[in-house]
C-alpha positions, 0 to 999 in steps of 0.5 A: 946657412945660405944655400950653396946656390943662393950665395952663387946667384948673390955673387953673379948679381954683385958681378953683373952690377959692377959690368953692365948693370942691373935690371930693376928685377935684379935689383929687387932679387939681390936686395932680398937675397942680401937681406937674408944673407945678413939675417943668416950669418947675424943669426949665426954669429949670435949663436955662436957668441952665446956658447962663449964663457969668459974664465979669468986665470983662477977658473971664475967665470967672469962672463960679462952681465951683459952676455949672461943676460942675452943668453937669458932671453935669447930663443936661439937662431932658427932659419 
């Protein structure tokens, strides 16, 4: 998770450029802070995908291949 502080700085920045705009420091700042915003909350959202098991009404797991074989090969979100 993104820092209380760096999601702050993301949304001075977005404000800032929609009133007066950005210098080109800025711009470079708020690129990478979006960048690792993404990185996070992709991350997260396939650790989250990856503890989903999909039973049918009998009890059968009926988790899609594909999700199985991500499971399989995926490391886990390390950030």
């Amino acid at each position: 998770m993104l820092s209380k502080d760096k999601i702050e700085r993301i949304n001075e920045l977005s404000k800032r450029a929609k009133t007066v705009g950005l210098t080109k420091e800025e711009e470079k700042e708020q690129q990478k802070l979006r960048k690792e915003y993404l990185q996070t909350f992709r991350g997260a959202f396939k650790n989250q995908l990856h503890s989903v098991k999909v039973v049918d009404e009998k009890g059968d797991d009926v988790t899609p291949t594909a999700l199985k074989e991500s499971k399989k090969n995926y490391k886990g979100f390390s950030h």
